[in-house]
C-alpha positions in Angstrom: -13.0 3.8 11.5 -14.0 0.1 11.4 -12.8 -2.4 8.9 -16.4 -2.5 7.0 -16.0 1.6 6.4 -12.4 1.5 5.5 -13.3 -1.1 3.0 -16.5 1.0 2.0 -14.5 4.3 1.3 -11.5 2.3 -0.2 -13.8 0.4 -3.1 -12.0 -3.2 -1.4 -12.9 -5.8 0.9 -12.4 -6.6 4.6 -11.1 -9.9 3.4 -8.5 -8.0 1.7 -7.9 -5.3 4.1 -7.0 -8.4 6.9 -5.0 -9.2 4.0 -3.0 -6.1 3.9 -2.7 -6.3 7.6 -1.3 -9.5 7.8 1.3 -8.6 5.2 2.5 -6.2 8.1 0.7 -2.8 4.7 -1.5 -1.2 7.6 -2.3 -1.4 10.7 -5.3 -1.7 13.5 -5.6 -1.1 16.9 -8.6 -3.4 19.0 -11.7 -1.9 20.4 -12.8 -3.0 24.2 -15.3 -5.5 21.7 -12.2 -6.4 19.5 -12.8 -4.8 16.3 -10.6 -2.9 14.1 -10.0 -0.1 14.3 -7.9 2.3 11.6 -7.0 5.1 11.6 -7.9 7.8 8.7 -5.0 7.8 7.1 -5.5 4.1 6.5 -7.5 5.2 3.6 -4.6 6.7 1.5 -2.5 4.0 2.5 -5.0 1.9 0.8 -5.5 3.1 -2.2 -1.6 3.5 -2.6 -1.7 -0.1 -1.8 -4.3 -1.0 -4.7 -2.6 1.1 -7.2 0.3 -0.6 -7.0 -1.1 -4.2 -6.7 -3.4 -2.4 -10.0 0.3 -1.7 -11.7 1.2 -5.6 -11.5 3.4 -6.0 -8.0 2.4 -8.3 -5.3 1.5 -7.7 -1.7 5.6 -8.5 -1.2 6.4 -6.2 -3.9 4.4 -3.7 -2.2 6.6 -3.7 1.0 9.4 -2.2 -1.3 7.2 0.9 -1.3 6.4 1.3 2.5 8.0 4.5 2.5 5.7 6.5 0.5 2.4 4.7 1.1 1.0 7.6 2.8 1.6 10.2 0.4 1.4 10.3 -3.7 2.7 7.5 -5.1 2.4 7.6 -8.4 4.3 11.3 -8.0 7.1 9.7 -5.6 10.4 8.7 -6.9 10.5 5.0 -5.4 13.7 3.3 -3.7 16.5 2.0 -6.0 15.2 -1.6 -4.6 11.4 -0.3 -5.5 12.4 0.5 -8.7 14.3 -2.8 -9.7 10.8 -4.5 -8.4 9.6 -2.5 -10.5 11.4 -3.1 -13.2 11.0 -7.0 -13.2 7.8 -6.9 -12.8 7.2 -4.9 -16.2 9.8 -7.8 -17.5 7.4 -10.4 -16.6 4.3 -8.5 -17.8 5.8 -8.1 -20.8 6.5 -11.5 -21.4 2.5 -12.6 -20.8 1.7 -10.0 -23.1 4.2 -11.7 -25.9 3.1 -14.7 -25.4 -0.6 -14.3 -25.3 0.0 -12.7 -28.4 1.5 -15.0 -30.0 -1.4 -17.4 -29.2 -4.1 -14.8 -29.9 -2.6 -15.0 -33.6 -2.1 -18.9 -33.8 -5.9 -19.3 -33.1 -6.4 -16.5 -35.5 -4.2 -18.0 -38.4 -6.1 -21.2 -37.5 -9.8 -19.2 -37.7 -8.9 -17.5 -41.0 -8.4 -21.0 -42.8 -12.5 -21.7 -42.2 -14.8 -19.0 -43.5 -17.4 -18.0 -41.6 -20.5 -20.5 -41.8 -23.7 -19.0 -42.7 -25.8 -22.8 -42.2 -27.4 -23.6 -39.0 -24.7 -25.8 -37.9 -22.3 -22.2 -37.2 -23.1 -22.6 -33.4 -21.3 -26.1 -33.4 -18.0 -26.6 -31.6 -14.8 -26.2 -33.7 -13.5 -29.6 -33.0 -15.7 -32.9 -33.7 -14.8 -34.0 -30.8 -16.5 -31.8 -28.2 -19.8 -32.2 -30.3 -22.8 -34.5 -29.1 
């Protein structure tokens, strides 16, 4: 199949798919007019790939998983390497997550001083400054 209906029947791009390619994720062969061609396989392959960019890894995290890219990879016990990847990578997620929260409740505690306004003025900006 050509990029354009891999990319259709894998909900991605061809911009993304060349992506994958270049990162050594799938593979093409050239038609006699040059265009990709993939195999249809390519379309599990995908998909594995997207889940696991989906989970938080990068295109270089992904290469950890080559091994069971063509098959169920959520049901797939990964590599000792894949799963220290892994591993990290839910480190570093979890540390965003801490530290968004913590300023999701600084701009809270700072809301929660002010009551809500009920004038006409309620649409203005919260700092004087940014008003015109």
């Amino acid at each position: 199949m050509r990029i354009g209906e891999l990319a259709r029947r894998t909900g991605t791009t061809a911009r993304a798919l060349r992506h994958y390619e270049q990162a050594g994720l799938i593979s093409s062969v050239r038609a006699a007019n040059g265009y990709r061609v993939y195999e249809a396989d390519a379309v599990v392959r995908v998909a594995n790939i997207r889940y696991l960019l989906g989970a938080g890894l990068t295109l270089d995290d992904v290469s950890a998983f080559a091994s069971c890219l063509d098959g169920d990879v959520p049901a797939t016990r990964p590599s000792v390497g894949g799963l220290r990847i892994a591993r990290e990578r839910l480190a570093v997620l979890d540390a965003r997550i801490a530290a968004q929260t913590e300023a999701r409740d600084r701009l809270a505690a700072a809301l929660a001083r002010y009551p809500e306004p009920s004038t006409p003025d309620a649409q203005a900006p919260l700092h004087p400054a940014t008003r015109r």
